[in-house]
C-alpha positions, 0 to 999 in steps of 0.5 A, spaced: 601 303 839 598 298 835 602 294 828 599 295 822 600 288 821 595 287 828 590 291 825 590 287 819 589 280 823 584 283 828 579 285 821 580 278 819 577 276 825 572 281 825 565 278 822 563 286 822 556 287 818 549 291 818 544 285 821 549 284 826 548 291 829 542 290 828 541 296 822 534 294 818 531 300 814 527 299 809 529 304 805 534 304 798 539 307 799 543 309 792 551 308 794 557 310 790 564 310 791 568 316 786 575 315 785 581 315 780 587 312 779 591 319 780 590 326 783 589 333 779 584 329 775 577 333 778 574 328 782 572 331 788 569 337 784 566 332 781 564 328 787 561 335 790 557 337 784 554 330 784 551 330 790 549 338 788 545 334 782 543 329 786 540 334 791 537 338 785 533 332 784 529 331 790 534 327 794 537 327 801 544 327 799 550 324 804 557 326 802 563 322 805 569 325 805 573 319 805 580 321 803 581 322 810 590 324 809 588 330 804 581 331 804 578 338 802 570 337 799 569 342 805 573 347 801 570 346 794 563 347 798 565 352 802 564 350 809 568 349 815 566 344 818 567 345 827 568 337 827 570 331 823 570 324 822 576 325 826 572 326 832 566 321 831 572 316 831 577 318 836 572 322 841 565 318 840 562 325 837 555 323 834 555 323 826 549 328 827 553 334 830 559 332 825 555 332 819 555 340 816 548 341 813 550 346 806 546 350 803 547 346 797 542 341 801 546 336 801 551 334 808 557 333 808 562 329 812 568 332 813 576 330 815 581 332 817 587 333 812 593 330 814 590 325 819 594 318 820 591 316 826 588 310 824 592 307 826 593 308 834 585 306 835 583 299 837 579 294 832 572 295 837 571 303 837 572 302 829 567 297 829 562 302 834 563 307 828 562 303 822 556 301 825 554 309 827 556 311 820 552 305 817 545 308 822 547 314 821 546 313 812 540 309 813 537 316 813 538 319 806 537 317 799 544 316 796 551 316 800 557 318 796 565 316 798 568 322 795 575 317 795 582 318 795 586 319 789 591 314 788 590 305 788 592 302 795 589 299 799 584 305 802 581 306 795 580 299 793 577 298 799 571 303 799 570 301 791 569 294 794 563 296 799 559 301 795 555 297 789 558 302 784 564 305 782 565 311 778 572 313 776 574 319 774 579 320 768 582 325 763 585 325 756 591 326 759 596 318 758 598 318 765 591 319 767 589 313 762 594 309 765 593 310 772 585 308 771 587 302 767 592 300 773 585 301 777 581 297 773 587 291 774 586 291 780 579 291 781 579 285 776 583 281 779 580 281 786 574 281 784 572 288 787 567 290 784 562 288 778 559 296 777 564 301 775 563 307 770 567 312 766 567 319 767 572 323 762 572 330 765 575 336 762 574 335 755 575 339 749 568 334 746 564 329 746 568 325 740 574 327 745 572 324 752 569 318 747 576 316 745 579 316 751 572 311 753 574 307 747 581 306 749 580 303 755 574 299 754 579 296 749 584 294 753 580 292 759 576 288 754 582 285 751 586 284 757 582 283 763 576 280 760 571 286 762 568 293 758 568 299 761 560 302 762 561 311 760 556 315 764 559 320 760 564 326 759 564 333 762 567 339 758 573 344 760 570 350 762 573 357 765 568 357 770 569 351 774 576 354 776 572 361 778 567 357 783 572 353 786 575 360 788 568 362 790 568 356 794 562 354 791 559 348 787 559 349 780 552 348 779 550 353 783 555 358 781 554 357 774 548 353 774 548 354 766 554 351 765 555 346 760 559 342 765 554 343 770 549 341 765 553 334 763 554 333 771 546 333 772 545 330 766 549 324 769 546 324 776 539 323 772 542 317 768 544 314 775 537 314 778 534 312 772 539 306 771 538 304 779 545 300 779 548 303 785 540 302 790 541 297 796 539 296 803 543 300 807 544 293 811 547 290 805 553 295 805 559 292 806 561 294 812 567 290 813 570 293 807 568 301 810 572 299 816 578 296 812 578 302 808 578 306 814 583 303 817 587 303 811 589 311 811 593 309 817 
């Protein structure tokens, strides 16, 4: 089995992009990475949500789950999915069956939870599935990286391939804490130009705006940087009723005041076309580092 450290070396010497494998597609894909600096702060029901919303507008969604060691936006959409991300890479099935089609019209991704196998495949079948994976997206309209909680390697390196990043919050100190701790690191190795806030389960919209506020403060007074918030989501009863209903929040309780915010926040993207790119200039090498980093 192959050392950490011999994949670390082997990517470095890899020159993995999309023009190499010969990937053009004039089509602008809307790109997007979701994170957060600790579990439990609803990120993946938003990730899942927003790419709902994203749909409800007309656009054919891909959503990645890239949080390959607990990943669970199969079970927010209430899928089981026959093969995973898992099986393209380590048996060469093709993204077309991997990929779950919802009813939600949107198509899913998946992993396997608790995979850490990463590790065990040789740098030039992970270069074939970058290059699949990134072919394969340039079929859709926007491309989402629902991330793993948390800020090693594995995240900071999918916030470095996608041209925007969304950081999901709470009002919670910890959860305030660990979102500066994130934006530490993407400040110092300039990761990432292109990161939003997202407060979620806010009790208002003054609330959500403090906790902006406060983190726009202390990134501009410690790392020289604002923090642009896309918004606030409220706290509702209903979001933890669709998820024992193993369905979207938009579309169990589409009238929500939740569902509304993350529809609200959807449009706010398109409008900004911040996250557009072409599906070539998507960081390919980062993909594959993040990928590899779950090992």
């Amino acid at each position: 089995m192959a050392e950490p450290g011999d994949q670390a070396a082997s990517l470095r010497k890899a020159t993995i992009d999309a023009d190499k494998f010969q990937i053009q597609s004039r089509r602008a894909v809307c790109c997007m990475s979701i994170a957060s600096g600790k579990g439990g702060v609803g990120k993946t029901f938003f990730s899942v949500n927003l790419a709902v919303a994203f749909a409800g507008l007309g656009k054919k969604v891909l959503l990645v789950d890239a949080d390959l060691g607990l990943a669970n936006a199969d079970i927010v959409l209430g899928v089981t999915p026959k093969f995973s991300l898992q099986d393209a890479i380590f048996k060469g099935k093709d993204l077309h069956e991997v990929a779950v089609k919802t009813e939600y019209g949107i198509d899913l991704l998946a992993a396997s939870s608790g995979s850490k196998e990463m590790v065990s495949l040789g740098g030039a079948r992970m270069e074939i599935f970058i290059r699949e994976l990134i072919s394969f997206a340039a079929e859709y309209d926007v491309l989402l990286f629902d991330c793993a909680a948390g800020i090693d390697s594995s995240v900071t390196s999918f916030i470095a391939a996608a041209p925007q990043s969304i950081i999901i919050a709470t009002t919670q100190p910890t959860s305030i804490m660990d979102v500066y701790a994130l934006m530490k690191i993407i400040n110092q190795d300039n990761l990432s130009q292109n990161v939003s806030l997202v407060v979620n389960m806010v009790d208002s919209d003054a609330q959500g705006q403090r906790v902006a506020d406060t983190l726009s403060s202390v990134s501009q007074r410690y790392l020289s940087r604002s923090m642009d918030f896309l918004g606030a989501i409220p706290v509702s009863p209903n979001v933890q009723r669709a998820l024992h209903m193993r369905k979207p929040l938009l579309s169990a309780f589409e009238n929500d005041p939740a569902s509304e915010r993350i529809r609200r926040t959807a449009r706010t993207i398109i409008q900004r076309q911040s996250a557009l790119t072409r599906i070539q200039d998507i960081d390919a090498e980062k993909l594959l580092s993040g990928l590899l980093s779950h090992s």
